[in-house]
C-alpha positions as a Python dict, from the first residue, in 0.01 Angstrom:
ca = {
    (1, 'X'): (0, 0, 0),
    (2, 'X'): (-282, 188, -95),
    (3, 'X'): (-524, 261, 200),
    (4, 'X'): (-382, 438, 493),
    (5, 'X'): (-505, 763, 698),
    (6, 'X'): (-597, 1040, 532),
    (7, 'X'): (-565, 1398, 735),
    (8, 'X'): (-900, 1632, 655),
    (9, 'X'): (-791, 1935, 501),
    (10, 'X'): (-780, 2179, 812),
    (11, 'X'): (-871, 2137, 1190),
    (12, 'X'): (-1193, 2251, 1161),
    (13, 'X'): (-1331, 2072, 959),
    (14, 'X'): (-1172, 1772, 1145),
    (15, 'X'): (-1316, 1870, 1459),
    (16, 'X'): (-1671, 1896, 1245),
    (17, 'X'): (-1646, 1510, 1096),
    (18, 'X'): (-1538, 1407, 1456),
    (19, 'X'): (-1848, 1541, 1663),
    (20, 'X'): (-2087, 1426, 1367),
    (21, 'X'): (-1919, 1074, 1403),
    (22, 'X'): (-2039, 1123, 1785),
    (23, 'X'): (-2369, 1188, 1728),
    (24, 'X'): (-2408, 905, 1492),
    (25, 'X'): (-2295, 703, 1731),
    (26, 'X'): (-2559, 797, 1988),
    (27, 'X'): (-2853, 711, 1757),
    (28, 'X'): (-2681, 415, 1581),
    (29, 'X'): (-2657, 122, 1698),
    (30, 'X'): (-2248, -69, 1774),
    (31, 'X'): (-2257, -423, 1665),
    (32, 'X'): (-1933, -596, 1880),
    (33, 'X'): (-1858, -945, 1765),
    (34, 'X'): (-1673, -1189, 2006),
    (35, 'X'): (-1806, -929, 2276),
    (36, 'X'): (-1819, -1203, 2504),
    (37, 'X'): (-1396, -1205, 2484),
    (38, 'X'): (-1117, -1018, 2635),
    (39, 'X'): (-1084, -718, 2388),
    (40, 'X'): (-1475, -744, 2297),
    (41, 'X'): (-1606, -741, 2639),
    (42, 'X'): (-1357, -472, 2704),
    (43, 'X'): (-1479, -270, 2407),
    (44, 'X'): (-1811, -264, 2545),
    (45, 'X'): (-1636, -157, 2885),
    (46, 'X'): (-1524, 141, 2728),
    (47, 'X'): (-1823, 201, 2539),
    (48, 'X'): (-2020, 235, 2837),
    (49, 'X'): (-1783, 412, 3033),
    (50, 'X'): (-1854, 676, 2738),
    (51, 'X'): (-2248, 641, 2802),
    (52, 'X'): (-2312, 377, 2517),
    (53, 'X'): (-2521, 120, 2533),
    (54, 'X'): (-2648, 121, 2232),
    (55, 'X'): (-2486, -202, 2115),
    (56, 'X'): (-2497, -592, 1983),
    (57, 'X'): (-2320, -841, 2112),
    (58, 'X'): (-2272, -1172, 1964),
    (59, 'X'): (-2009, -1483, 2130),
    (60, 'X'): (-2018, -1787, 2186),
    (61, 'X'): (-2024, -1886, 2537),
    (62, 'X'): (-2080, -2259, 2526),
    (63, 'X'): (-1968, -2422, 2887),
    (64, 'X'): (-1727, -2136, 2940),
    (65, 'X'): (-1654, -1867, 3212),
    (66, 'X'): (-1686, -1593, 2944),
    (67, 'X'): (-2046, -1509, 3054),
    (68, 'X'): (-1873, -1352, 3384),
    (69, 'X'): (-1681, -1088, 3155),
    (70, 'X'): (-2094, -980, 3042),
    (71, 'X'): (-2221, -937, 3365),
    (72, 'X'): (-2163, -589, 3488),
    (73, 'X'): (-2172, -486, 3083),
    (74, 'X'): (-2439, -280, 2887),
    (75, 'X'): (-2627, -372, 2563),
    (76, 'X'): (-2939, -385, 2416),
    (77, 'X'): (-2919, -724, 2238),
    (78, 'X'): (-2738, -1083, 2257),
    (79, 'X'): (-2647, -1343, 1960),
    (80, 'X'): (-2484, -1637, 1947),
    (81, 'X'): (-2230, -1566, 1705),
    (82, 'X'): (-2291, -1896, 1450),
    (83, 'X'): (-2672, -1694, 1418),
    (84, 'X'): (-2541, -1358, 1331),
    (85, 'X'): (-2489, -1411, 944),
    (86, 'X'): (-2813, -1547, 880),
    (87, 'X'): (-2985, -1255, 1086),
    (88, 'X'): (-2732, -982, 886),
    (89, 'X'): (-3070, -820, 653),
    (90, 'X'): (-3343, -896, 930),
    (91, 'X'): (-3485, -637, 1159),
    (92, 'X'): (-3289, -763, 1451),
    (93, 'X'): (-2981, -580, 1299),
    (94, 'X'): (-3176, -259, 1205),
    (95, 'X'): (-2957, 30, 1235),
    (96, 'X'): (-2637, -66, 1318),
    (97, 'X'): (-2347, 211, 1193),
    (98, 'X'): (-2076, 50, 1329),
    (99, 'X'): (-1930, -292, 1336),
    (100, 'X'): (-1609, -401, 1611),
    (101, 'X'): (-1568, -737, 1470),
    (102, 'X'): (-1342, -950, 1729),
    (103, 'X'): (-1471, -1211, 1720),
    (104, 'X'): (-1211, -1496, 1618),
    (105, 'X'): (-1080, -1804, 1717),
    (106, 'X'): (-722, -1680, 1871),
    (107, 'X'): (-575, -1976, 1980),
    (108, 'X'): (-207, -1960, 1816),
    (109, 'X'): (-190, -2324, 1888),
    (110, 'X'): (-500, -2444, 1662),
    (111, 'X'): (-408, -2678, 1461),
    (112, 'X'): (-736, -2749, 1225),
    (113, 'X'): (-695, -2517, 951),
    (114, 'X'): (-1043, -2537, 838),
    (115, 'X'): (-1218, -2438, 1164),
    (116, 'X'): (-971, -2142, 1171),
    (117, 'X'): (-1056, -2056, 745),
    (118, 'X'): (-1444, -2080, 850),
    (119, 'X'): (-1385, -1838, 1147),
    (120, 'X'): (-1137, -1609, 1102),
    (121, 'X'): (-1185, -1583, 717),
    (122, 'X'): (-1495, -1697, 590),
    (123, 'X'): (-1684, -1528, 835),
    (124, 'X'): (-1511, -1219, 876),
    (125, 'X'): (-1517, -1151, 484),
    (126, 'X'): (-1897, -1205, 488),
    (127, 'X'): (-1966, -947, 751),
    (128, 'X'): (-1738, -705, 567),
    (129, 'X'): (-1923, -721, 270),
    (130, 'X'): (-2226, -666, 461),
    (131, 'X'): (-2064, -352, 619),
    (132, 'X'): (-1909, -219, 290),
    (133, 'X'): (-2248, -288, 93),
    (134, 'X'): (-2441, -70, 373),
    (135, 'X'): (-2197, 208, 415),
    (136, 'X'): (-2139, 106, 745),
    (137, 'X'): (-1772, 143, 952),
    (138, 'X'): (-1642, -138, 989),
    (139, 'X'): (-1330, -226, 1235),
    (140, 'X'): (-1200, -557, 1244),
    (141, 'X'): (-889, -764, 1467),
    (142, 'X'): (-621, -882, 1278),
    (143, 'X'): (-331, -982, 1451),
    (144, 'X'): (76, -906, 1461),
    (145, 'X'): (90, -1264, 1405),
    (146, 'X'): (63, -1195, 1064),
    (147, 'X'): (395, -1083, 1064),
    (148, 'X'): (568, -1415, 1156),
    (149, 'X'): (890, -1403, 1305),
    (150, 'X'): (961, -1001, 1155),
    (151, 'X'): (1235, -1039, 925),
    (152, 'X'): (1012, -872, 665),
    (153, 'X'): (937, -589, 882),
    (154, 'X'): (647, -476, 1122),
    (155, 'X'): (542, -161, 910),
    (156, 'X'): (125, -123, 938),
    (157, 'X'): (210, 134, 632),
    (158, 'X'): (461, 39, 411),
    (159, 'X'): (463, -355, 441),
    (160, 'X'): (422, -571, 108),
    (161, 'X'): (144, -813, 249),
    (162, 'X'): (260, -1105, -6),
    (163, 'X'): (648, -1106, 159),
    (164, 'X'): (522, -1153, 471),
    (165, 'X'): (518, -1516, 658),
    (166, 'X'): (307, -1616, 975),
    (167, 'X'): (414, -1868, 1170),
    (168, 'X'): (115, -2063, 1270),
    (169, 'X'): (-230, -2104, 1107),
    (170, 'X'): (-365, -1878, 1356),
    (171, 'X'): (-149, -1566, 1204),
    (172, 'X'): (-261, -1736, 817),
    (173, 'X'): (-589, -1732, 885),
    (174, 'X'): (-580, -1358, 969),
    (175, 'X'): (-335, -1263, 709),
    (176, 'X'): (-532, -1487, 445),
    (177, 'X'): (-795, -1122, 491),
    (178, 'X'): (-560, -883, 502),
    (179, 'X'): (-477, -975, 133),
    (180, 'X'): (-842, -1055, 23),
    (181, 'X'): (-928, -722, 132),
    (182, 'X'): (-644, -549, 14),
    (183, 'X'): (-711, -689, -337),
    (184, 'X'): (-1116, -597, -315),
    (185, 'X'): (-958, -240, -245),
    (186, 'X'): (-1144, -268, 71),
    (187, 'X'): (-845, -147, 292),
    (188, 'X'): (-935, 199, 166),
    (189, 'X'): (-1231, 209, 336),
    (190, 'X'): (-1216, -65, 661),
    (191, 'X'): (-923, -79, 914),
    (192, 'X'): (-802, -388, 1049),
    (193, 'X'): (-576, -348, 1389),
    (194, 'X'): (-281, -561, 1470),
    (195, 'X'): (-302, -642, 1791),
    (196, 'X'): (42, -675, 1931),
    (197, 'X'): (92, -862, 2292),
    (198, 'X'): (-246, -765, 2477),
    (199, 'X'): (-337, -836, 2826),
    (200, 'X'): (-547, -713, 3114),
    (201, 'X'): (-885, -801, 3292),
    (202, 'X'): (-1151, -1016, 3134),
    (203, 'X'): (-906, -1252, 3025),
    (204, 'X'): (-920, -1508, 3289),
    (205, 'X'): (-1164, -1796, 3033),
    (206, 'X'): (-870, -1789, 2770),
    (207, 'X'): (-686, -2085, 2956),
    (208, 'X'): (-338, -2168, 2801),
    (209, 'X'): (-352, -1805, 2610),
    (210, 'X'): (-414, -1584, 2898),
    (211, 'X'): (-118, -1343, 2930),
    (212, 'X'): (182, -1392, 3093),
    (213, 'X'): (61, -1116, 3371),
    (214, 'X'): (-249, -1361, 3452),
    (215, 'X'): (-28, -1673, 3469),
    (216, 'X'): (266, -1529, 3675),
    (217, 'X'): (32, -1400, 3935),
    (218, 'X'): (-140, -1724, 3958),
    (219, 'X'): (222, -1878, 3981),
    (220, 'X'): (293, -1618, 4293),
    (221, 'X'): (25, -1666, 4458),
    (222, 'X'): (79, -2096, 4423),
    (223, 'X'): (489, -2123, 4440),
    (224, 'X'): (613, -1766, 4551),
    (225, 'X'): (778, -1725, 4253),
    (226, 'X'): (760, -1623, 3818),
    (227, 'X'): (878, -1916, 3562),
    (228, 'X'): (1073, -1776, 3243),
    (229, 'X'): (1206, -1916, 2994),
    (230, 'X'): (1608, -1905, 2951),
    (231, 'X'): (1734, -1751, 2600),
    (232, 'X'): (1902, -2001, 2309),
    (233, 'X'): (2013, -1647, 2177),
    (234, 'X'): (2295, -1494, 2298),
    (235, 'X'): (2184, -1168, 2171),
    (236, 'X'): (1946, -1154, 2485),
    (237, 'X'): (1979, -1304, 2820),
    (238, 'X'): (1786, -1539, 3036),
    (239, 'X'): (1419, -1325, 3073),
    (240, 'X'): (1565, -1002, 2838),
    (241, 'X'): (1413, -1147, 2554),
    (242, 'X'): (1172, -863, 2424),
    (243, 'X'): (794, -791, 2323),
    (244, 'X'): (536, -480, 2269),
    (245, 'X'): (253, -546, 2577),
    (246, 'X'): (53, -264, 2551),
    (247, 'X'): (-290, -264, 2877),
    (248, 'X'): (-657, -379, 2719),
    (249, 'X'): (-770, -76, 2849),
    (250, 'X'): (-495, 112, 2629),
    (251, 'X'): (-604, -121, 2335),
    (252, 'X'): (-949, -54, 2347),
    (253, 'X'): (-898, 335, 2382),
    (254, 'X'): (-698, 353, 2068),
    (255, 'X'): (-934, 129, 1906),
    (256, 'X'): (-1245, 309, 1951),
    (257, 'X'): (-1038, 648, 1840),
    (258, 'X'): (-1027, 474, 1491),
    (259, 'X'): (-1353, 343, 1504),
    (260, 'X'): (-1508, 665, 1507),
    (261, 'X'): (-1252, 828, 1295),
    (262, 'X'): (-1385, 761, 963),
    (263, 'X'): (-1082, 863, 770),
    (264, 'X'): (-865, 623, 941),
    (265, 'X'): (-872, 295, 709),
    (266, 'X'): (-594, 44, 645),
    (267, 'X'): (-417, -162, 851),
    (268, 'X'): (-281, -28, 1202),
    (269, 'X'): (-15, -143, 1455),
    (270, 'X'): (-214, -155, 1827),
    (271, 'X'): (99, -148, 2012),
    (272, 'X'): (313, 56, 2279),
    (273, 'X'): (546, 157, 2051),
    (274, 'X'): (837, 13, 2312),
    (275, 'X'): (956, -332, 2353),
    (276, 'X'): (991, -456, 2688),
    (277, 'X'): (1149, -764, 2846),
    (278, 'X'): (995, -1031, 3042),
    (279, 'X'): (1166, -934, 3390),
    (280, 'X'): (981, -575, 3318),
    (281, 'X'): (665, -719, 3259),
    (282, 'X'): (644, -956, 3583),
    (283, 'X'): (849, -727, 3831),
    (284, 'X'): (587, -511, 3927),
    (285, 'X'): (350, -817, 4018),
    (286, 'X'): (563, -860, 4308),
    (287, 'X'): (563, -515, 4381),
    (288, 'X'): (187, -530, 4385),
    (289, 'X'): (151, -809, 4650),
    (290, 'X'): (470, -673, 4846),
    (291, 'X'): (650, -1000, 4821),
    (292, 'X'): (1009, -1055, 4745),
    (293, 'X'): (1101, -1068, 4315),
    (294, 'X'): (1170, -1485, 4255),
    (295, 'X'): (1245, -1561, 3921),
    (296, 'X'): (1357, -1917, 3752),
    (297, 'X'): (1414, -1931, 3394),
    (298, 'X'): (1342, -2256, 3241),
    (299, 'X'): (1428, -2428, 2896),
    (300, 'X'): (1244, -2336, 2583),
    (301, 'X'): (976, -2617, 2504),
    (302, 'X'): (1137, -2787, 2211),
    (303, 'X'): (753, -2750, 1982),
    (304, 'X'): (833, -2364, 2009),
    (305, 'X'): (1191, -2341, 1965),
    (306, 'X'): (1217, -2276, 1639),
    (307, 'X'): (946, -2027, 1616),
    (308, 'X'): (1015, -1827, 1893),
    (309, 'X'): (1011, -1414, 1888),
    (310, 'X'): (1309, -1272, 2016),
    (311, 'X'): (1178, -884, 1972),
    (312, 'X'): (852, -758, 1931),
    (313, 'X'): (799, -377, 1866),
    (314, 'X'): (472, -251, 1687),
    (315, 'X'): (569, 59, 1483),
    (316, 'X'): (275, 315, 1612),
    (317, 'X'): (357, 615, 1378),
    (318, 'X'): (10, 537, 1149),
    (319, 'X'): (-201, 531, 1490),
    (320, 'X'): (-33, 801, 1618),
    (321, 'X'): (-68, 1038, 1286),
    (322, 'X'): (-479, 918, 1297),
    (323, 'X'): (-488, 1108, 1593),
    (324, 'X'): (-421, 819, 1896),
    (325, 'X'): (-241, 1005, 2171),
    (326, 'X'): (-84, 692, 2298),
    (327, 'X'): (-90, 521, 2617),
    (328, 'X'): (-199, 634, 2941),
    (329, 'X'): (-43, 377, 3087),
    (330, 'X'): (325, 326, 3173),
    (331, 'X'): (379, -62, 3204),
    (332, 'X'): (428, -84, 3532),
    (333, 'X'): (124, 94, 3560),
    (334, 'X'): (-58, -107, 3382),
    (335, 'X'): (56, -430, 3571),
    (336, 'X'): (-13, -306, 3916),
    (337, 'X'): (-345, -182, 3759),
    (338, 'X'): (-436, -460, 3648),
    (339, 'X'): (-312, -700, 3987),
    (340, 'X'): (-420, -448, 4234),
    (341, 'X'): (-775, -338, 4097),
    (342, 'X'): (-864, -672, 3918),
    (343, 'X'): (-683, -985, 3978),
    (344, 'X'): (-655, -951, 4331),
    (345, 'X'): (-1060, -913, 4424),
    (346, 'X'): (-1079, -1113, 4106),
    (347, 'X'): (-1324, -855, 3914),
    (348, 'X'): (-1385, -805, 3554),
    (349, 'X'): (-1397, -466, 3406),
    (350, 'X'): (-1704, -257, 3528),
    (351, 'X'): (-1860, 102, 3410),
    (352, 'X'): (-1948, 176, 3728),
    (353, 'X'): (-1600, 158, 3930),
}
């Protein structure tokens, strides 16, 4: 594929481009769609913790919790998100340099394919043309759904988008833009992240897809013990089966690098880099609340048998060469982060602590 990171011709002049991009983005303005979310609000999280506020958020919060994730947040402006395109050319939108669209619907279990075409197509190509017509840097979520079950790879660089197959009209829906704007020739001047398994605070409104983190603690704190499910593989035992979780507050850091790293377009891999098994992931929640590991592994749901991921690993060589230093978070780490200075006094992410 075409687009992909391009190095600057000599540290220097990298360094140069890089503080510029900073002081742009003190005076422009950071338009966050689906701020309201789990990566969104913690984009704006990070933001401030880097003494932005300059910023736009649109959601939609209907008769949800999400408000709670906006709360302790900083911004200058608020949209419901269905208002946004109709506002794109007005005044309201004045200066605005920078656009973190994540706003999407992301339930992998959707079935009505023309909600998901409106939302995480439609609207997401309008917006980019926006962006693209304006010069503006725009920064979008795909997803490592796109990828279906990985027999055609997980390569952000070298993948053929038409050989690969999602699995659910969620992963469609964000693949159907991938391809549109890899044939505009956009991808040479956007970057679209593939979010691999994400979790961490602000996720709590997300119900049935809230991480497995967030469900196993609330299954601790109700029955004492973690439900997994057993393996049909015998490549992998019960709870060994394997996935790339990599901490929201990892995701958003490596985000925001590209963001403001103009020469990073293309698709990326938002990932660890390791693949990790379930017993990994939910260990250290015990740890945590000091309580004795209890695990019961229980048979694959028959409606996901047949698409279910044995492995998961996001190839992080193209975020690492754009200049990402990787995690700063080991996963157990990041778990006992997450349980011990969010889940447990049940707070969202905050600037200020």
């Amino acid at each position: 594929m075409g687009a992909g990171w391009r190095s600057a011709g000599n540290e220097e002049s990298e360094s140069d481009e890089m503080q510029t991009s900073d002081m742009k983005t003190q005076t422009e303005r950071i338009l966050v769609t689906g701020g309201d979310g789990f990566i969104g609000s913690a984009l704006i999280w990070a933001l401030n913790v880097r003494g932005q506020d300059n910023i736009i958020v649109t959601g939609f919060l209907g008769e949800s919790e999400k408000w709670k994730n906006l709360v302790p947040l900083r911004f200058e402006d608020y949209l419901e998100a269905d208002r946004l395109l109709e506002v794109l050319d007005s005044p309201r939108m004045a200066n605005v340099g920078t656009i973190l669209h994540m706003g999407a619907c992301s339930d992998t279990t959707e079935r009505n394919s023309r909600y998901l075409i409106q939302n995480n197509y439609e609207y997401t190509r309008r917006l980019a043309e926006w962006a693209i017509e304006g010069g503006k840097r725009f920064v979008y979520a795909s997803s490592a759904a796109t990828y279906g079950d990985g027999s055609a790879g997980m390569n952000d660089g070298e993948c053929d988008l038409s050989v690969l197959r999602p699995l659910n009209m969620y992963g469609y829906s964000k693949h159907l833009f991938d391809i549109h704007a890899e044939h505009k020739g956009w991808l040479d001047r956007i970057a679209g992240l593939k979010y691999f398994n994400i979790f961490g605070p602000n996720e709590s409104h997300k119900g049935e897809m809230r991480s497995v983190v967030h469900k196993a603690f609330q299954q601790i704190q109700e029955t004492g013990r973690v439900r997994l499910f057993k393996s049909r593989n015998p490549d992998y035992k019960d709870g060994e089966q394997k996935r790339d979780f990599l901490y929201v507050k990892d995701a958003v850091d490596a985000t925001l690098h590209l963001a403001f790293s103009p020469k990073a377009t293309g698709l990326f891999n938002v990932g660890s880099g390791c693949a990790s098994t379930w017993i990994e992931l939910v260990t250290p929640i015990f740890h945590e609340l000091n309580v004795p590991v209890n695990l019961e592994f229980i048979d694959l749901p028959e409606t996901i048998r047949e698409k279910y991921q044995y492995y998961t690993r996001a190839d992080t060589a193209r975020l690492l060469g754009a200049g990402w230093s990787g995690p700063k978070y080991s996963l157990n780490q990041a778990v006992r982060d997450y349980v011990g200075r969010h889940l447990i006094p049940g707070l969202p992410l905050q600037p200020d602590r």
